[in-house]
N, C-alpha and C positions, 0 to 999 in steps of 0.2 A: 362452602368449601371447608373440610376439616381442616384442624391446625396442623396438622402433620403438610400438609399440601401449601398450606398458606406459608409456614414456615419456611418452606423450601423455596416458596414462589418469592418470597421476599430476603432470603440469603440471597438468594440467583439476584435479582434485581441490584440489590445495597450493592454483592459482586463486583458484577458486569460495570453500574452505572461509576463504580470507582475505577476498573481499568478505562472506561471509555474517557473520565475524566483526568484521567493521568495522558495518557495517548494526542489528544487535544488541546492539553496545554504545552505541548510539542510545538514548534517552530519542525519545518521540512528539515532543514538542518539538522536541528538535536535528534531530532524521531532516528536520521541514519546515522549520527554518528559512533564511529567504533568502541563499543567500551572492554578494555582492557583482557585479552582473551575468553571476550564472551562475544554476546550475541547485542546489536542494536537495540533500542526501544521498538524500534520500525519490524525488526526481527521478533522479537516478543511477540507483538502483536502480530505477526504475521504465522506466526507460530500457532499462538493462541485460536487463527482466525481457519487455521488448517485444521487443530485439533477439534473445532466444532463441527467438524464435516460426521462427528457422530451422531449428528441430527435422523443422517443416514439412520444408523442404525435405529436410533427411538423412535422411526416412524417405520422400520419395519418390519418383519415377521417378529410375531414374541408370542410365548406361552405362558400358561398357569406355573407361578413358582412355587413350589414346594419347603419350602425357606422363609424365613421373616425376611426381609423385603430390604431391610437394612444390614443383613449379614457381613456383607462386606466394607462397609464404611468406616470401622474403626481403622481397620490395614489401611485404607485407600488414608483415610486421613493422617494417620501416623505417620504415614511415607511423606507425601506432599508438603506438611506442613514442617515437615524437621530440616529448614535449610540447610546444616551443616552435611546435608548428602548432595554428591553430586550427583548427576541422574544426564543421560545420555537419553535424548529423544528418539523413537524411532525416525526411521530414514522417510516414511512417507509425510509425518507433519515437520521435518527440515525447516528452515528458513531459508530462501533463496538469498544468495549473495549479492542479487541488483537491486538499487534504488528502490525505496518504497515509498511508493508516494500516498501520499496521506489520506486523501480524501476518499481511495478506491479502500485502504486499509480499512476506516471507521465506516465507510458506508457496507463494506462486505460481513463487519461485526456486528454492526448495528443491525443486517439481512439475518443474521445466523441465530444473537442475543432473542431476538420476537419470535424467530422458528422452534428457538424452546421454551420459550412462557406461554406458545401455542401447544406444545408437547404438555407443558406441566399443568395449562386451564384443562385439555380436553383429552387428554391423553389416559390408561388405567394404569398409575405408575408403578404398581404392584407386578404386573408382566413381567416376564423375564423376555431380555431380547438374543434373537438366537440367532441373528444376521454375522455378528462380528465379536469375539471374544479375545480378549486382552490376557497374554501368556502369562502363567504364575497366579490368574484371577480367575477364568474362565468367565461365561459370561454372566453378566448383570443385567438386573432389574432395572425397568427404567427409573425407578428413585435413587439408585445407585451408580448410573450415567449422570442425571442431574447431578449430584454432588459430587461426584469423581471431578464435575466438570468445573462445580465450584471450586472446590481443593485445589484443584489443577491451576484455576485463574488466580486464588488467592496464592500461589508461592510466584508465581510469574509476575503478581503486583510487588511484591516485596521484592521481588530483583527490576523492578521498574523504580521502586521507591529509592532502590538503594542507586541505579545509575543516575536518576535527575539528581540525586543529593551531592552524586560526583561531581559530573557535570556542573551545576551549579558552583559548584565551591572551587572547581577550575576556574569558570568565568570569573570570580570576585577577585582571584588574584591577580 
């Protein structure tokens, strides 16, 4: 496996296995509870668990890219990782407003998380995928889905990080 691959396959991994451990060390409770004109932890991940349905696309039609493979990854990462933006998700990965119950949440991440380290073992990540294109980006390589999806998971952790830190320092008082 090159390092360019390996690399990715072990961002993805470190990732993921930090949202799944943040998610889990949820009580049912905390996972739904409201946090202050946002979105729940249960919502996060429900969110997060929505926006892997790009598995779609990384397994389907793709072409030869014409392009370094990483073109797009600096924008995608500038964006995602600069908290101080607010960012409006599209309407199809929503989070639904009922009860999330936990175990259907982490087993459905847990389905999606393996769907793409099976994308990134067997997959030609250099492709360009031509199924779904993301407005203002058009579309991406699948090494550029991979990481869109890490960036994506890494600001969603740091708003996980930051409501158990709430939460918690609620409880103590």
């Amino acid at each position: 496996m090159t390092d360019i691959i390996q690399n990715t396959l072990n961002e993805f991994h470190q990732t993921t296995l930090s949202l799944l451990k943040l998610l889990i060390s949820l009580s049912e409770e905390q996972l739904n509870a409201q946090s202050k004109g946002g979105w729940s932890a249960g919502q996060i991940g429900e969110h997060l668990l929505k926006s892997y349905a790009s598995i779609e696309t990384l397994n389907g039609k793709a072409i030869t890219t014409n392009r370094p493979i990483n073109q797009k990854l600096e924008p995608i990462k500038t964006l995602f990782l600069d908290t101080s933006i607010k960012m409006d998700s599209p309407k199809a990965i929503l989070p639904s407003r009922e009860r999330i119950v936990k175990k259907e949440l982490i087993n459905g991440l847990e389905d999606r998380i393996e769907q793409m380290k099976e994308v990134i073992h067997h997959k030609d990540l250099s492709l360009t995928c031509i199924d779904f294109s993301i407005p203002e980006y058009g579309e991406f390589t699948r090494f550029e889905w991979i990481w869109f999806n890490i960036y994506h998971t890494q600001r969603h952790i740091y708003q996980l990080e930051n409501i158990i830190a709430l939460n918690t320092s609620k409880e103590v008082q």
